[in-house]
C-alpha positions as CSV (number, residue, x, y, z in Angstrom):
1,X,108.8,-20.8,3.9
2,X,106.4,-24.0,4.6
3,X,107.3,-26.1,7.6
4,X,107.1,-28.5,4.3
5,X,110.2,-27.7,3.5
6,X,112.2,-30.2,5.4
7,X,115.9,-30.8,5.4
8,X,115.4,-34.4,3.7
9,X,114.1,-32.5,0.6
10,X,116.4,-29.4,0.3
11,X,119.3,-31.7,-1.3
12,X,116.8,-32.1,-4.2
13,X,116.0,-28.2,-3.6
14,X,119.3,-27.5,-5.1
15,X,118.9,-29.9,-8.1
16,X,115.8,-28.2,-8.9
17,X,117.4,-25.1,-9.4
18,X,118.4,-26.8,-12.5
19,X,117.0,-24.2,-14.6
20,X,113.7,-22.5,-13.0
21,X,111.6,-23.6,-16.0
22,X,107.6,-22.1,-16.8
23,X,105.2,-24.0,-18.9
24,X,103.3,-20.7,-19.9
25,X,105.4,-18.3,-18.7
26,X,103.8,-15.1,-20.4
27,X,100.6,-16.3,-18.4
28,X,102.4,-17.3,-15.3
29,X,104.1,-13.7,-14.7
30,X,101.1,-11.8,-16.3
31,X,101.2,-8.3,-14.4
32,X,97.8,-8.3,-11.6
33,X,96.1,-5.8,-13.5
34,X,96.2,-7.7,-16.9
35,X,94.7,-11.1,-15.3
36,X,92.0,-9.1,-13.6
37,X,90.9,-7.3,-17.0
38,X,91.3,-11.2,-19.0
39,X,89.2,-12.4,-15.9
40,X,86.6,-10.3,-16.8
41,X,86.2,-10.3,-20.4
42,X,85.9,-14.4,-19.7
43,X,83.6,-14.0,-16.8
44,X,81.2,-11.8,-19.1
45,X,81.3,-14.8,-21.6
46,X,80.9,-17.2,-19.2
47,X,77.9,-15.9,-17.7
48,X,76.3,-15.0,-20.9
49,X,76.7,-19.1,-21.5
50,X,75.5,-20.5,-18.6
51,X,72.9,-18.2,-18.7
52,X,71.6,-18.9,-22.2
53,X,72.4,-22.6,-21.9
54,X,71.7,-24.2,-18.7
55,X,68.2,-23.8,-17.6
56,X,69.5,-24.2,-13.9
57,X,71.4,-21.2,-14.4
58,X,68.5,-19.3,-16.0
59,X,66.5,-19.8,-13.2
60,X,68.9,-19.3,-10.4
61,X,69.8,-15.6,-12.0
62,X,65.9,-15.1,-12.2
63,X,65.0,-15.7,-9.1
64,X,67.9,-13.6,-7.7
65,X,67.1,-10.7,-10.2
66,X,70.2,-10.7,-11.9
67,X,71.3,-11.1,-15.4
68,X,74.7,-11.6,-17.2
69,X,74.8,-7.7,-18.4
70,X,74.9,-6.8,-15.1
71,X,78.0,-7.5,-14.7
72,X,80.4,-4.4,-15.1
73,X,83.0,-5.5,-12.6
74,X,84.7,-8.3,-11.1
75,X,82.6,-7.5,-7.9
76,X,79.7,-7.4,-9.5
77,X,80.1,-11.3,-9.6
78,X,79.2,-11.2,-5.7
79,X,75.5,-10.6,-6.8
80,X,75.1,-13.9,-8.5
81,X,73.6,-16.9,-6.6
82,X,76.1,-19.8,-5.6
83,X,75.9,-22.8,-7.0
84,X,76.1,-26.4,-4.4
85,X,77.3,-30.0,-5.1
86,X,72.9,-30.9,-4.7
87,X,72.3,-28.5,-7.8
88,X,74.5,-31.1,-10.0
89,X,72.6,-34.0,-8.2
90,X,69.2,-32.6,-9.0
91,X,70.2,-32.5,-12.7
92,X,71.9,-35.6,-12.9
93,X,73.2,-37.2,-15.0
94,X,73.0,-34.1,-17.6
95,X,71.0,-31.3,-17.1
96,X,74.2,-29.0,-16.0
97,X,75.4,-29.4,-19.4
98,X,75.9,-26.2,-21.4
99,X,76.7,-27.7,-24.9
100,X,74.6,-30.7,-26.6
101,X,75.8,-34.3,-25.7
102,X,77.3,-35.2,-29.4
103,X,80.0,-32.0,-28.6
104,X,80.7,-34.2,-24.8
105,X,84.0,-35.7,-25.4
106,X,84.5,-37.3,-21.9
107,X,82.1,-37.8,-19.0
108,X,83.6,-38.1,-15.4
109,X,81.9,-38.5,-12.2
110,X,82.3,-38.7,-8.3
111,X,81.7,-42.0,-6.4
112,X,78.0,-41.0,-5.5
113,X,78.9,-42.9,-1.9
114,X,76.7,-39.8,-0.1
115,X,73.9,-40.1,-2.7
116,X,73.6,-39.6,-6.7
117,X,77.2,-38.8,-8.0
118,X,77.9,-35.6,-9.5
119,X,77.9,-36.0,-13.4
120,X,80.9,-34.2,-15.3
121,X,81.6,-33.5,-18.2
122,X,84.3,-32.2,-21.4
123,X,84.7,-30.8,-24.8
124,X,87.3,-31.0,-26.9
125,X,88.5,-27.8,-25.9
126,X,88.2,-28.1,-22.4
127,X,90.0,-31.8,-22.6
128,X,93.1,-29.5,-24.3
129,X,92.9,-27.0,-21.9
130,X,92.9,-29.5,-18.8
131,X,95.7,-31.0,-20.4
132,X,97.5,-27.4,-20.3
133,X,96.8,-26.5,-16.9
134,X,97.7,-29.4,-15.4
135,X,101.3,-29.9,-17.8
136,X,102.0,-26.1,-16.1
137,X,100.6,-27.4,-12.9
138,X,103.4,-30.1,-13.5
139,X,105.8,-28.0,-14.0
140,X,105.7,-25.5,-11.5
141,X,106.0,-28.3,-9.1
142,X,109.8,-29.0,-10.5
143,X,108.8,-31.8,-13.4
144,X,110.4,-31.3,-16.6
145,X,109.6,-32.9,-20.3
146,X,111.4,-35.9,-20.7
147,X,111.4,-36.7,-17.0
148,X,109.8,-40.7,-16.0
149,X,106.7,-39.8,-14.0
150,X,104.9,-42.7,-12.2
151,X,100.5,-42.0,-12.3
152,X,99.4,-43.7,-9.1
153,X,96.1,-41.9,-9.0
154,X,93.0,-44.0,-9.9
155,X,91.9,-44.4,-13.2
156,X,88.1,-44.3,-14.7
157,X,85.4,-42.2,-13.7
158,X,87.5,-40.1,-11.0
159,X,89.5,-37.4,-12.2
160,X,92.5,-37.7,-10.7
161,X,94.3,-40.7,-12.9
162,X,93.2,-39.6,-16.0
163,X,93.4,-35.8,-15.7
164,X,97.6,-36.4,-14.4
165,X,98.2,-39.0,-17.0
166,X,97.1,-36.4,-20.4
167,X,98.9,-33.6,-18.5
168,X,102.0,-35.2,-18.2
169,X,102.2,-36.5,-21.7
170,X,100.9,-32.6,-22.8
171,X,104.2,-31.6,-20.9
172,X,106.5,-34.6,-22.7
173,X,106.9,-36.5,-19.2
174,X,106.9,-40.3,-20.0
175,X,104.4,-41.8,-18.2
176,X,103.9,-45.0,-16.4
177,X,100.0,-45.1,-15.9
178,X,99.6,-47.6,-12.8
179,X,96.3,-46.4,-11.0
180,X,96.4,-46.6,-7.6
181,X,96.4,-50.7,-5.4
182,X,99.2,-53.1,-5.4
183,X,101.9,-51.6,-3.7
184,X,104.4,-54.4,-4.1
185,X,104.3,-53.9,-8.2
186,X,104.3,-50.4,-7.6
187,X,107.2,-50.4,-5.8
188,X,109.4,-52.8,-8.3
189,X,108.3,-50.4,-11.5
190,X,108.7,-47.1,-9.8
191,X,112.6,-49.1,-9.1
192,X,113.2,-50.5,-12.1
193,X,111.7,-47.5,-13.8
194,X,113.3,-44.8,-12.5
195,X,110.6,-42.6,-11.6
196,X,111.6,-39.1,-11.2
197,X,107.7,-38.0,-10.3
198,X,105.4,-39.9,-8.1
199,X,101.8,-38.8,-8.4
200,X,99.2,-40.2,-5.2
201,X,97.2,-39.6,-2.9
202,X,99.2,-38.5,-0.2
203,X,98.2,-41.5,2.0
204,X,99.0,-43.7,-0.8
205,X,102.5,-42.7,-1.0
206,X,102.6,-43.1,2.9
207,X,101.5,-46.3,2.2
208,X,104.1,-47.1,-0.8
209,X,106.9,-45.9,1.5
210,X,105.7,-48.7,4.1
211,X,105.8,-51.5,1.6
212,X,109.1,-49.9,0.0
213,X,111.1,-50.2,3.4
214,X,109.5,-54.2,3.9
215,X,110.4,-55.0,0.4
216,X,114.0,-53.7,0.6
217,X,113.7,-51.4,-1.9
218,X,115.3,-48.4,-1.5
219,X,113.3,-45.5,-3.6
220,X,115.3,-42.8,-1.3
221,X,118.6,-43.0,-3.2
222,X,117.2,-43.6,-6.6
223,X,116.2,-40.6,-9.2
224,X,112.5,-40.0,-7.2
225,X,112.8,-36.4,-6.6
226,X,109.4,-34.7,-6.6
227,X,106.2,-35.9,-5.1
228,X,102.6,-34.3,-6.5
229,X,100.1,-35.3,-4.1
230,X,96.7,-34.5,-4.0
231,X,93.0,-35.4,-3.8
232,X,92.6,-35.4,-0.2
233,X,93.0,-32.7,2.9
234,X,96.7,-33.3,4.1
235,X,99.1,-31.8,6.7
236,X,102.1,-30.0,7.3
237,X,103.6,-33.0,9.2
238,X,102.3,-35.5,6.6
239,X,104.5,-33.4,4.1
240,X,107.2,-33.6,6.4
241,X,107.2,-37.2,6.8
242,X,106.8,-38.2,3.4
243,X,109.8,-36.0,2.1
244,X,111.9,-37.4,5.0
245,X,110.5,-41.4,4.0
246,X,111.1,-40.8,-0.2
247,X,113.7,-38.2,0.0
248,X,111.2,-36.4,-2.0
249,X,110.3,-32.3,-2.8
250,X,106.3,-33.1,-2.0
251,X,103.6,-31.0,-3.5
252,X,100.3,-29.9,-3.0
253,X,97.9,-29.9,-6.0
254,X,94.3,-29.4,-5.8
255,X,90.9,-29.8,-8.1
256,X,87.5,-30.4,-7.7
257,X,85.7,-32.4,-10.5
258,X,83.3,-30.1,-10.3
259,X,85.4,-27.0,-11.8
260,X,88.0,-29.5,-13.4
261,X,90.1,-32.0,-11.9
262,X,93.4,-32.2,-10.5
263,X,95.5,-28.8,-12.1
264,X,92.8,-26.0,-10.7
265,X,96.0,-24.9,-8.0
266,X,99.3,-26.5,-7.2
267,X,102.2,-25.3,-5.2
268,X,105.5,-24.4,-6.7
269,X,109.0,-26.2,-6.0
270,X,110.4,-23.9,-5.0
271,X,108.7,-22.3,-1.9
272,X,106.1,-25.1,-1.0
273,X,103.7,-22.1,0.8
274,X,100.3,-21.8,-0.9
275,X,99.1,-23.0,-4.5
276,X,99.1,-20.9,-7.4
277,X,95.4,-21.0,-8.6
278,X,95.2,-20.5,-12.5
279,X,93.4,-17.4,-12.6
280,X,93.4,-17.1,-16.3
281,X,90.8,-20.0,-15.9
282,X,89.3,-19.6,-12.7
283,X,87.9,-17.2,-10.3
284,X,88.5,-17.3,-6.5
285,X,86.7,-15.6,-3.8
286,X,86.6,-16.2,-0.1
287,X,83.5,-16.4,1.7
288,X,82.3,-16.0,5.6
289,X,80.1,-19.7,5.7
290,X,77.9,-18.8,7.8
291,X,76.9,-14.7,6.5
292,X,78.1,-15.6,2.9
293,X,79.5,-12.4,2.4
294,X,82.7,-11.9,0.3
295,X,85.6,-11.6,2.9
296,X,88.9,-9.4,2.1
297,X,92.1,-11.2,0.4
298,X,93.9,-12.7,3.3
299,X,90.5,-13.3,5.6
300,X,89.7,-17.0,6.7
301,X,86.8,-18.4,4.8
302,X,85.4,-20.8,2.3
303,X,86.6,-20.9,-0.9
304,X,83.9,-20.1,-4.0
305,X,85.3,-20.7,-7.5
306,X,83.9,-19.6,-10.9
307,X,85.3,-21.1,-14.2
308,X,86.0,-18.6,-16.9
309,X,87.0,-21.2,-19.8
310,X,84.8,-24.3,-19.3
311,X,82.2,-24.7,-22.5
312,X,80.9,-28.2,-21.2
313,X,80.7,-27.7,-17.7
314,X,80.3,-23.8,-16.6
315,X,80.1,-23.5,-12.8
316,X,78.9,-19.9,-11.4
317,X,80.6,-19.3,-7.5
318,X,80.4,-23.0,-6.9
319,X,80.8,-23.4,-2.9
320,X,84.1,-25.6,-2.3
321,X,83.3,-25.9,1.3
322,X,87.2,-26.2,1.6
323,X,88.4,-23.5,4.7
324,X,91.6,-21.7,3.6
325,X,93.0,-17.9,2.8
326,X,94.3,-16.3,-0.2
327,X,97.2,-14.2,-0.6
328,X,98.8,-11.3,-3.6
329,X,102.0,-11.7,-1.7
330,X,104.9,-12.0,-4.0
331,X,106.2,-15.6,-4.8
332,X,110.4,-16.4,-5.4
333,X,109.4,-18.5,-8.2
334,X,108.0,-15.0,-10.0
335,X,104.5,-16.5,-10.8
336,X,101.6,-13.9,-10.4
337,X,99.0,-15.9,-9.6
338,X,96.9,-15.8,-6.3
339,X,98.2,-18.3,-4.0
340,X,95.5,-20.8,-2.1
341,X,96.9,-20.9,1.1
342,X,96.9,-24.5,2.6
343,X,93.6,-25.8,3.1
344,X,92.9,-26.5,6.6
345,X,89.6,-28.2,6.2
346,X,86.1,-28.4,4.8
347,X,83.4,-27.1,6.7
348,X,81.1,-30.0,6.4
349,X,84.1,-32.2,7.7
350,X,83.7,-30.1,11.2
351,X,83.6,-32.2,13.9
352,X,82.0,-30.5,17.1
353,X,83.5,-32.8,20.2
354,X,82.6,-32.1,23.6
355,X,81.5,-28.5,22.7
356,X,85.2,-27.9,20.4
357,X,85.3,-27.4,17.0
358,X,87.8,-29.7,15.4
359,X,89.1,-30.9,11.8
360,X,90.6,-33.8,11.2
361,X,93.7,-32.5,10.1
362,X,94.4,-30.6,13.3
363,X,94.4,-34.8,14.5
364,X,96.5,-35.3,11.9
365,X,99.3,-32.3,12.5
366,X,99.3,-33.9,16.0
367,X,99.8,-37.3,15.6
368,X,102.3,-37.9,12.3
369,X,105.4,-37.3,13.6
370,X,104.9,-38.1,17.5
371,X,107.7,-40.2,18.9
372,X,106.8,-43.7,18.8
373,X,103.7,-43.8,16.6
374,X,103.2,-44.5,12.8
375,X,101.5,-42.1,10.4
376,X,98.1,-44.3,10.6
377,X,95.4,-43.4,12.2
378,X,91.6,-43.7,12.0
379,X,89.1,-41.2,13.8
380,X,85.6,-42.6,15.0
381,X,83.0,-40.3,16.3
382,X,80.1,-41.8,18.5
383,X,77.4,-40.2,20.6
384,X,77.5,-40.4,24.1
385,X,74.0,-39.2,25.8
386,X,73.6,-35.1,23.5
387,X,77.3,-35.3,23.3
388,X,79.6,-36.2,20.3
389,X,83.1,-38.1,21.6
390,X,85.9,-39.2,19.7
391,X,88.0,-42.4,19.8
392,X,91.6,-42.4,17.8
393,X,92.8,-45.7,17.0
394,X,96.3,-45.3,16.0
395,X,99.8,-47.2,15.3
396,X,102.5,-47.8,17.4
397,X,106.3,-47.5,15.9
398,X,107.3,-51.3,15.4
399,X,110.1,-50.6,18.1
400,X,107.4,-49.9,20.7
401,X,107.0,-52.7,23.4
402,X,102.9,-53.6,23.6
403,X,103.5,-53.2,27.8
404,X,104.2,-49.5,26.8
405,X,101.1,-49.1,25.0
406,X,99.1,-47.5,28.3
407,X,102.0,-45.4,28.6
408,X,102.4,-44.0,24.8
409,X,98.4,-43.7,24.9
410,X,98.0,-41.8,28.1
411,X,101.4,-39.2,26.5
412,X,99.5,-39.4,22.8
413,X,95.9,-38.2,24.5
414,X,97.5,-35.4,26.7
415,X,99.3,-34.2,23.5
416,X,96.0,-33.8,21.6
417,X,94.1,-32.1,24.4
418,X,96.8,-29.6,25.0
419,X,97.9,-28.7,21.2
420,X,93.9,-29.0,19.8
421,X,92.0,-28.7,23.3
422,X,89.7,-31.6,22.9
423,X,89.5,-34.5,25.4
424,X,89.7,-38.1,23.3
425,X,89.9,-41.7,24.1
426,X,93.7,-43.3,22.7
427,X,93.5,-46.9,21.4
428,X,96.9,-48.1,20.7
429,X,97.1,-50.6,17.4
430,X,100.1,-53.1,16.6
431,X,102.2,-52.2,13.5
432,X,100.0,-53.0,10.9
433,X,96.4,-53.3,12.4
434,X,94.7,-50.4,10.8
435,X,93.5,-50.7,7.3
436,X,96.2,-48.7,4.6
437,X,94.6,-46.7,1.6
438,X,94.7,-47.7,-2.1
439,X,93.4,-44.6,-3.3
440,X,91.6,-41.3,-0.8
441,X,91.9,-42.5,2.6
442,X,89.4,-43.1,4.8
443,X,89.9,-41.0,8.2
444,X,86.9,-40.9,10.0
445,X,84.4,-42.9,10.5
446,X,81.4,-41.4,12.0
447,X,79.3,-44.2,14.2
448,X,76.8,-41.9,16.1
């Protein structure tokens, strides 16, 4: 069991056990040896569309001598070429499209804040399948149809508002679509509402609980039970304190626009200790980054995902860049499905401080939860002579004197270079001082 699973949360563990309840369940418990042969009779006609559809695709299987009847086994997959978050930008905005634009039902896309955004798009049928995956993604994470689910994720071209809202009307949730900003409002209709679900960022909700408790509204002792966070890297002690601020169950759901949107994985309710990845839909492998050879189930690596249902949007071992480990080990809740073990960073997030290599969330494990200081925090990485350095500015508790500031700094810097083994700079903020989130937080800020 998860160190997610706090104390706070296991009153509402027991409610859940109000009937252990499956969307899909004769493809949730579908035997190992059944998803692997459905895997491959999709992968075959996946690759066979991409192939004969997408002129990227044609020439990436060309150049690496391989064609879509060579393919006679799932590990056959590893001789394909990978495809990168630039092969969309070279295309943009729709030369990764498989089907012509009058059979486009939707088009999504990323912010583009690092350079062109990354174009997406849906058919009909893969709008109804989204919806499906993520009303069992839903589900698995305790919500029920009927139950009053509040959408805080943003609306409009990111995937996250829109992709949460159509899968919790495809379960029968009633939804309150809000999108993320505002906390105050947020606060009242979740209240007045009743929501049972909260969907958010998780440093959204972090920053909901914060205006909660200075409004004087009390969302721990209403119906609020589950929590279904997502969209950015979070830790173990964020989960922690978010269960123990809402009184919540929180859960981890993850998708990439690229391969879907929000519904690709999620954890279930009732063990909170990796995500089930649909694997009906998608393929998972594990990667070593740097050889990019498949690594065995359970190795540390990057994880590569293929889609086996997408018409619009096919993606052939698309590199995630996210760091994590899968596991076949058997689940309480009885689903099948590979489990995504948390994700403990991306790989192009590596920070490389004084000679250490570092993610932000190992920051983040450290500081949330540390006597005397808020869950805020904001990481800036400057360059000092051929070295990188790294300054944390960070909240004090609003029971901490200013004069003790030195003194909680000095503890709070020690902590970090004996726990993660990096020397930092501690900049003590007032209650308040660094900026909160209205959508995906911003963490770091790299000023070299």
């Amino acid at each position: 069991m998860s160190v997610g699973n706090s104390t706070a949360a296991l009153d509402i563990a027991s409610e859940s056990s109000r009937e252990r309840y499956m969307y899909q369940p004769e493809i949730e418990t579908l035997p190992r040896e059944q998803l692997a042969e459905l895997q491959l009779d999709r992968l075959k006609k996946t690759l066979h569309h991409a192939y004969n559809n997408v002129p990227h695709f044609k020439q990436s299987f060309d150049k690496a001598g391989v064609s879509p009847d060579n393919l006679e086994t799932l590990a056959d997959l590893a001789k394909f070429p990978f495809t990168v978050k630039t092969d969309l930008r070279d295309n943009y905005p729709f030369g990764m499209f498989a089907v012509p634009k009058n059979q486009i039902s939707r088009i999504h896309a990323s912010s583009g804040t690092t350079g062109k955004p990354t174009v997406v798009g849906y058919t009909k049928g893969d709008l109804d399948r989204w919806a499906q995956l993520v009303a069992r993604s839903i589900a698995c994470a305790g919500g029920r149809p009927g139950d009053m689910l509040h959408n805080a994720y943003g609306y409009g071209l990111f995937t996250g508002g829109l992709g949460a809202h159509y899968g919790a009307e495809k379960l029968g949730c009633t939804v309150t679509p809000m999108s993320g900003g505002n906390t105050e409002k947020q606060n009242i209709v979740m209240n007045d509402f009743g929501a049972e679900i909260l969907c958010a960022t998780p440093s959204f909700a972090l920053n909901l609980a914060d205006s909660a408790e200075k409004q004087g509204i009390d969302l721990k002792s209403g119906p609020l039970r589950t929590g279904i966070f997502g969209a950015e890297p979070w830790s173990d002690a964020m989960r922690a304190e978010l269960q123990q601020r809402l009184n919540i169950k929180a859960v981890d759901i993850y998708g990439l626009s690229e391969i879907m949107g929000p519904g690709v994985a999620i954890e279930c309710c009732e063990e909170q200790s990796g995500l089930h990845g649909w694997e009906d839909h998608f393929l998972f492998e594990i990667i070593d980054p740097d050889t990019l050879q498949p690594l065995p189930i359970g190795e540390v690596g990057e994880l590569v995902i293929t889609t086996l249902t997408k018409e619009a949007l096919p993606m052939i071992r698309y590199r995630t860049h996210d760091i994590t480990r899968l596991s076949h080990d058997p689940c309480s809740c009885g689903r099948t499905h590979v489990r995504i073990l948390r994700v403990t960073g991306r790989n192009d997030d590596m920070m490389i401080i004084r000679g250490v290599n570092v993610y932000p969330s190992q920051i983040e494990s450290v500081l949330v939860g540390f006597p005397n200081i808020a869950p805020h925090y904001l990481l800036l990485i400057r360059r000092n002579g051929n070295m990188d350095t790294l300054d944390i500015d960070v909240e004090a508790d609003s029971s901490v004197d200013p004069d003790q500031y030195p003194m909680l700094a000095a503890e709070v810097r020690h902590h970090i270079k004996s726990f993660v083994g990096i020397t930092c700079s501690i900049f003590i903020k007032k209650p308040g001082e660094i900026p909160r989130s209205e959508g995906k937080a911003v963490r770091v800020k790299d000023l070299r």
